[in-house]
N, C-alpha and C positions, 0 to 999 in steps of 0.2 A: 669058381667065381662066375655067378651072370651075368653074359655079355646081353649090354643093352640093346634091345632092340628098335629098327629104323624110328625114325619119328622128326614129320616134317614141321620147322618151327619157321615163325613167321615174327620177324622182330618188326615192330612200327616203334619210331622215333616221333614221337605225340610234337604238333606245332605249338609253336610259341605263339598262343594267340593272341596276345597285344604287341604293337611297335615300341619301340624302346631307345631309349640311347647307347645300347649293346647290337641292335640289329642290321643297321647297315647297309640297308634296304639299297637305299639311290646309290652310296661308297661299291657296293657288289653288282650293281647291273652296269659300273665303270668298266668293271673287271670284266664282267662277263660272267660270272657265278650267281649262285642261285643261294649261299648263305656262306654267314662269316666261317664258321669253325663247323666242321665235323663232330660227328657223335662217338663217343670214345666209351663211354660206359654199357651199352649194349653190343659193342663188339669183342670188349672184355669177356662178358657175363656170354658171349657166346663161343671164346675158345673154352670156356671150362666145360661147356657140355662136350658128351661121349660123342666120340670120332664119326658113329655110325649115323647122327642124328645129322640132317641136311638143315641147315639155315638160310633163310634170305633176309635180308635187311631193305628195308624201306624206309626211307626222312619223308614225312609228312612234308615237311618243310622243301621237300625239290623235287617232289614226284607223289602222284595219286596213288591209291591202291584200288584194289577192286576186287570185284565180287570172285574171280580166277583165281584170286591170292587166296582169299577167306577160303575155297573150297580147297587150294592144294594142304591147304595147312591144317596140322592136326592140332595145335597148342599156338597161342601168339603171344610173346612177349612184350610186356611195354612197359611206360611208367616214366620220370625226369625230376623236373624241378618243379619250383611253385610257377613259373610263367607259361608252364607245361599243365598244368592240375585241367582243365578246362578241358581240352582236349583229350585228354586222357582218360577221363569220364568218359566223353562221348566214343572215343574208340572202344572200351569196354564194354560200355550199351552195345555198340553197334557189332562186336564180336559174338557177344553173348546171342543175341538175337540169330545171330547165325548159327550157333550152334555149337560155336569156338569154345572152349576153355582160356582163357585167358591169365596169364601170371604178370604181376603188376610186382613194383619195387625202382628201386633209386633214391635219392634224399628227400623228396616231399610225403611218396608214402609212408619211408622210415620215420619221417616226423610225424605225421597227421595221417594212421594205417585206417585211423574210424571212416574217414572221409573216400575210402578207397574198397568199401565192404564188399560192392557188386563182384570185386576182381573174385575169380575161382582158387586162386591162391596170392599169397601175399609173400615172396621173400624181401624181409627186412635185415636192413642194415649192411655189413660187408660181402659179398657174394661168396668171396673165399673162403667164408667160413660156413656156409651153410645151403651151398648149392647144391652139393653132394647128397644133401637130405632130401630137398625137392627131386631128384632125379630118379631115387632109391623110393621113393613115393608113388612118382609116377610110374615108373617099373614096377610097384607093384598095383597097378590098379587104382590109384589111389586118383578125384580128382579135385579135390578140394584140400586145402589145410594153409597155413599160415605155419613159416617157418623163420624163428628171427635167431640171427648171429649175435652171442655173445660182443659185449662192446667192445672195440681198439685192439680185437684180438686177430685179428688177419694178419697171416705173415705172408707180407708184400713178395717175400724173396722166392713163394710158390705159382704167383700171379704169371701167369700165359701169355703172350703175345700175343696180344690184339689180333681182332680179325681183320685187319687193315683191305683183306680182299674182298669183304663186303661192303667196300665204300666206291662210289663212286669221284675220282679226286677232284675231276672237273669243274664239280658244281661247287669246290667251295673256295674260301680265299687261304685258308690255311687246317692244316691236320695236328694232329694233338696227340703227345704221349704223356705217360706220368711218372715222375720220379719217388716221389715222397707223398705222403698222407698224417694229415695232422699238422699241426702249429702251437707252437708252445706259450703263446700269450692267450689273454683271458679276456677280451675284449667283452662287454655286457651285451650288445646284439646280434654278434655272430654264431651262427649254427654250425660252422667248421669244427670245434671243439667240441660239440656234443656230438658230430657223426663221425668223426674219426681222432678223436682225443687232442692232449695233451703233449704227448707226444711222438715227434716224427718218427714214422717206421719208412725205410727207403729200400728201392730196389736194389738188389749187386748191381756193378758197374757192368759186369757180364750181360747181365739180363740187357741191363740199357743199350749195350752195342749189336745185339740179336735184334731186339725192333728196329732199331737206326739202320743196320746191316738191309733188315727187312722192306722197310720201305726204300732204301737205296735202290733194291733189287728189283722191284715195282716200278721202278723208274720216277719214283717222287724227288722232284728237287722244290724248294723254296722256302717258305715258310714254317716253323712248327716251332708247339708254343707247348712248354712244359706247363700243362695243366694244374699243376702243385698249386694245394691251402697257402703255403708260405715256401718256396724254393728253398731259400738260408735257414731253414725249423732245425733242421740238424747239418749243423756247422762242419764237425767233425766227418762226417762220410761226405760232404760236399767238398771238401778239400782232397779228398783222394780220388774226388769222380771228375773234378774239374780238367784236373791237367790232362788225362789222360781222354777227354772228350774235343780237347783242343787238340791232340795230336789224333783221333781217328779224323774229325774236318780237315786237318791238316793232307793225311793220306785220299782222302775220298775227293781231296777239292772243293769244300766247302760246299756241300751239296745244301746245306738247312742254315739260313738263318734263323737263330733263336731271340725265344720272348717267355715271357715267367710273371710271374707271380711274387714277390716278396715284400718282406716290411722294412722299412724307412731305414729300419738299423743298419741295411747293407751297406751303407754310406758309410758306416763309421770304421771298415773294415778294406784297408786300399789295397790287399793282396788278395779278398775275394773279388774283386772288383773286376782286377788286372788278369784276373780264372778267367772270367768273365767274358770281359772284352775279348781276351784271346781265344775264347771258344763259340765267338762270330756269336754272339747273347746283342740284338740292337734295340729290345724294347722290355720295359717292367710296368708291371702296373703295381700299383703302389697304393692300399687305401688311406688317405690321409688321415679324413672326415669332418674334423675341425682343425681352425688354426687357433683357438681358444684353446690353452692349458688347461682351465677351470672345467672346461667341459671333458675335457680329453681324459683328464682325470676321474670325472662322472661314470663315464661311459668304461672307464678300466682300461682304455687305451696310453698305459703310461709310459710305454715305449718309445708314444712321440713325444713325449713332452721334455725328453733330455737332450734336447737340441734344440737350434735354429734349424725349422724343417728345410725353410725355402734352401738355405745353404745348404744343408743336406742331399736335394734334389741338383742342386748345381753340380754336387760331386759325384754324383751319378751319371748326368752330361759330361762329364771331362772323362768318365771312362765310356765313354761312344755311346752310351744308352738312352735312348729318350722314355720319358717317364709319362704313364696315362697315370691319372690318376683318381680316386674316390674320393666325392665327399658327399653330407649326410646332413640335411637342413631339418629341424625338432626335436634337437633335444631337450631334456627340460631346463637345462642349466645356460642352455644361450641365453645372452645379452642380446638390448635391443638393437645393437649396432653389430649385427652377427651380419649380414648383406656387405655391409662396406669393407666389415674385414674380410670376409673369406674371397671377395674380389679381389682385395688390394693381395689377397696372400698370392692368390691364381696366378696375375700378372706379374708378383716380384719372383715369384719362382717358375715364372712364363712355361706350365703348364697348358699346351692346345688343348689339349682331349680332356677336359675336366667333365668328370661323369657325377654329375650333381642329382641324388636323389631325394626325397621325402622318408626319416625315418620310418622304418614297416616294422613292427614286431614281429619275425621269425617262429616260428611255431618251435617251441622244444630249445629255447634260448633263456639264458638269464634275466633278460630284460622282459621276456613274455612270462616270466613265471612272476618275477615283480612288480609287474603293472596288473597282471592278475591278481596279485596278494594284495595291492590296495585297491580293486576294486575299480581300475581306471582302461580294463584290456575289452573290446568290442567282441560281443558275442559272436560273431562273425570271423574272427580274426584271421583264422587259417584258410579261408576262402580266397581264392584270387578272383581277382576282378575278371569279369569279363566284359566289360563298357571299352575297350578299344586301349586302356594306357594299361600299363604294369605295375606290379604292386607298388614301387616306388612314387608316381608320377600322379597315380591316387591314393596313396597312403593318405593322411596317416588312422591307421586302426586300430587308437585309442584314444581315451580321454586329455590332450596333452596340458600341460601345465599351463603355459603363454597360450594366449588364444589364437585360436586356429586362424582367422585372421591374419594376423600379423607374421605365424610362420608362413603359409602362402604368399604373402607379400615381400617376403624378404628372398621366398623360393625365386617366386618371378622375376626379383632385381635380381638375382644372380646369375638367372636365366638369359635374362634382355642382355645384360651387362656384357657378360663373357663370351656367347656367341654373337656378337654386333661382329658384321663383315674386318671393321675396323680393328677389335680388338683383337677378336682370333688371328688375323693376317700378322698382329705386330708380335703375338706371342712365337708365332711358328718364326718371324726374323730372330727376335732373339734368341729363344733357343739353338740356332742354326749359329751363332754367334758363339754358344756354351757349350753346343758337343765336339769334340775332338773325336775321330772317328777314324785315327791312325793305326789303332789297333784292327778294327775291325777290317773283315773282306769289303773293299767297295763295290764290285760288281755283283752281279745277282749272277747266281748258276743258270747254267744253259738248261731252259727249260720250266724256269720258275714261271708261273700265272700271271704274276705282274708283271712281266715285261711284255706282256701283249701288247699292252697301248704305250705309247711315247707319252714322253713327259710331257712336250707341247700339248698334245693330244688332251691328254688328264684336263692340264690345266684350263685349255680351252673349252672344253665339254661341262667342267664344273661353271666358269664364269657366264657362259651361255643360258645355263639351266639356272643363275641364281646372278643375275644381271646387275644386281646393288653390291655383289663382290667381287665385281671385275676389277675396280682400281688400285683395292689395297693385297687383293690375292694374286695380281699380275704384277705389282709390283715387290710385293714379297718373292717370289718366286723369280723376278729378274734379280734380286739382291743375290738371293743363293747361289743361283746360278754364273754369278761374278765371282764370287767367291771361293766355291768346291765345289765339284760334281759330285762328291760327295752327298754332301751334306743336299744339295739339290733334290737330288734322290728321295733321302729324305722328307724334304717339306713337299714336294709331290705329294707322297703317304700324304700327309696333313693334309694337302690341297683337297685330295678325295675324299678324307674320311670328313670335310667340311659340306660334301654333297650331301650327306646325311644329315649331320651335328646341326648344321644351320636352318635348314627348313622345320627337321624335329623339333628343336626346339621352341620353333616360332608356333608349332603346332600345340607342344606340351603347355605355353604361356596361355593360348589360345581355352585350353583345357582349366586350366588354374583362375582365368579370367570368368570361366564360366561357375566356378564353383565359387569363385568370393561372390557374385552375382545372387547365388543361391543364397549362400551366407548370409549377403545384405537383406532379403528377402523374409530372411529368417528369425525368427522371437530369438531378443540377445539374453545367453546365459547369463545369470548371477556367477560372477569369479567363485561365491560362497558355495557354488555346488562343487566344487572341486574338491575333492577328495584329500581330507587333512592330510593323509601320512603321504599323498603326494609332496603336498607343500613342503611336510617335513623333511623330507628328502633333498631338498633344495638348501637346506639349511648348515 
């Protein structure tokens, strides 16, 4: 067998070049970090390569590179998501021209690989299944080709241990492992389903305690957030992994509070719940998207619609979790009073963190192969913006139904609405009111990032920097703190992640103001140009 020979790899983690309601910009300079989450998928894709092979990893996003790097390295890695595509381009140019080889892959290539030609090679789709072939390529001379994995067929239970030593912990607010891959609902715009299936394939519980062990060891305490499509995808190996991750925290001292990923259903299940909470789990994100049935059924999200969501979310509060949550303004089945509800939904199920986007068509989705079949998908579609907002925030990149008008205007009351100083501060009371937090660790491990700054501190530095939310954030935050230090703690989080959320947003409305401006400017469509089998659709 030949042993591969050295070869210096140079990973760059491509910036996310627009701001977003994901990035946290003013929430992370609180902290003292330089971005929310860690890069998890390039330190993967870098235990699989051969032992002999030296790696360094560089985030765009919390440190330069330069011309010293380009020259030590013989291959550079890169590639991410669609808020990544921009960057990623230009790091490619910029390797190539040096001389680099470059290998590009992650979920925007594997979707859109056209859009990605310059790369000198292209590994699509699962790394585990087909990184072996790039390596046995390059070993032999090889320095071109495109190599794609077979679909859903990665067996997770092979997958390596992060290279957690390539990261710098410092610069970020929290680190990220994976459990599961895949989600077993059908949702129409999500790409989760096309790049890693139907259904969940999950790590051994073995494996999950060797990383956890790992970063123990490293000295990481605080935050970390199972990156999982859907955490609860498969039920059944979540029930033998739960208990037993509540008794490693239990031995280790709770060194990680946890945060996930899953769907609405976890509600309806009070002994995964009770996993949960007993395995120090304090946050889920949760994508709603509409509180409309008629849409939610559109859209193939019929998961929510067998329930009272907001009650749903309540019982997710009562097992100590607070809930972020998605939603998605154009589709075509909204109602013209789609603004008022999905407010009224926000505040009865007193959601803070509501991350309200503009449908985007997904490249390599249901809904983009749909709107393409009638004739309604922009020729552009897989392109990300680069004007400063994310595909979201300048969506939408299609022909939609309701006139673009009027979903912008219903974007923006949602906008104005739910981030007003006033409302956010009354969501984060009540919620403080709805989680019970008995189960969960109250203290933070010694050593966690967030306890740099006192809670005073937090609070003061946000009301300072955004002087219209000192009466109702200082007083939210006096309520909690009569209440639980608990739960105090808590709305802290909120208080920071409002240094973001509030000005963003007044920026994003800013943005939206300027494109109905555009609009009113603009020769108004005949509705008759719309595309029948749209209509029909509606029907």
């Amino acid at each position: 067998m030949m042993v591969p020979s050295p070869c210096n790899v140079l990973m760059l983690y491509p910036l996310f070049t627009a701001e977003s309601f994901w990035s946290f910009g003013e929430s992370c300079k609180l902290m003292g970090v330089r971005r929310p989450a860690a890069p998890l998928g390039l330190i993967t894709v870098a235990a699989m390569l051969p032992s002999s092979w030296i790696v360094r990893l560089i985030d765009c996003n919390t440190q330069a590179f330069g011309d010293d790097d380009l020259a030590w390295s013989d291959v550079v890695f890169t590639g991410g998501m669609l808020p990544q595509q921009a960057d990623t381009l230009r790091l490619i140019d910029t390797c190539r021209a040096a001389g680099k080889p470059v290998v590009v892959g992650g979920p925007d290539p594997t979707s859109s690989p056209h859009i990605y030609e310059k790369a000198d090679f292209q590994v699509l789709g699962e790394a585990e299944s087909v990184i072996d072939d790039f390596i046995a390529a390059w070993e032999g001379g090889k320095r071109s080709g495109v190599f794609t994995a077979p679909k859903f067929q990665a067996d997770v239970t092979r997958t390596p241990v992060p290279r957690f030593d390539l990261l710098k912990f410092e610069d970020y607010l929290y680190l990220g492992v994976q459990y599961s891959r895949g989600c077993p609902f059908t949702c129409e715009f999500c790409d989760i389903i096309e790049l890693y299936g139907r259904v969940p394939r999950t790590k051994t519980a073995e494996q999950m305690f060797v990383e956890l062990e790992t970063l123990y060891k490293m000295g990481y305490r605080g935050h970390l957030d199972f990156v999982d499509d859907n955490f609860i995808g498969n039920k059944k190996s979540l029930r033998q992994f739960l208990p037993q991750l509540a008794e490693w925290q239990r031995a280790h001292n709770y060194p990680f509070e946890l945060s996930t990923e899953a769907s609405v259903n976890l509600a309806d299940d009070p002994e995964l719940l009770e996993m949960m909470g007993a395995a120090n789990f304090f946050g889920i994100f949760v994508g709603i998207e509409s509180p409309d049935p008629a849409t939610l059924v559109a859209m193939r999200k019929k998961q929510n619609t067998r329930r009272n969501i907001a009650e749903s979310i309540h019982k997710i509060y009562a097992a100590g979790m607070l809930v972020t949550a998605g939603f998605i303004v154009g589709f075509d089945n909204e109602k013209v009073s789609m603004a008022d509800a999905m407010v009224d939904f926000i505040e009865e199920a007193a959601i803070p963190v509501a991350m309200v986007g503009l449908l985007y068509a997904l490249p390599n989705t249901q809904l983009t192969r749909r709107l393409e079949k009638e004739g309604r998908l922009h020729a552009d579609h897989d392109l990300a913006s680069t004007k400063g907002g994310d595909q979201c925030t300048s969506g939408i990149n299609f022909d939609p139904v309701r006139p673009l008008r009027d979903i912008l205007m219903d974007y923006r009351t949602v906008l104005e609405r739910i981030y007003s100083p006033a409302a956010y501060a009354g969501r984060v009371d009540k919620l403080m009111t709805l989680l019970d937090r008995s189960r969960q660790r109250h203290e933070l491990a010694e050593g966690d990032i967030r306890s740099r700054v006192g809670a005073m501190e937090t609070v003061h530095r946000v009301i300072t920097a955004i002087p219209e939310a000192r009466g109702p954030l200082w007083q939210t935050f006096m309520n909690c703190a009569k209440r639980d230090t608990s739960s105090a703690r808590i709305a802290v989080q909120m208080i920071a992640a409002y240094a973001h959320l509030g000005p963003f947003s007044r920026k994003v409305i800013d943005a939206i103001d300027a494109r109905l401006a555009e609009l009113d400017d603009a020769p108004t469509m005949l509705a008759a140009s719309i595309d029948v089998t749209a209509a029909r659709h509606l029907a």
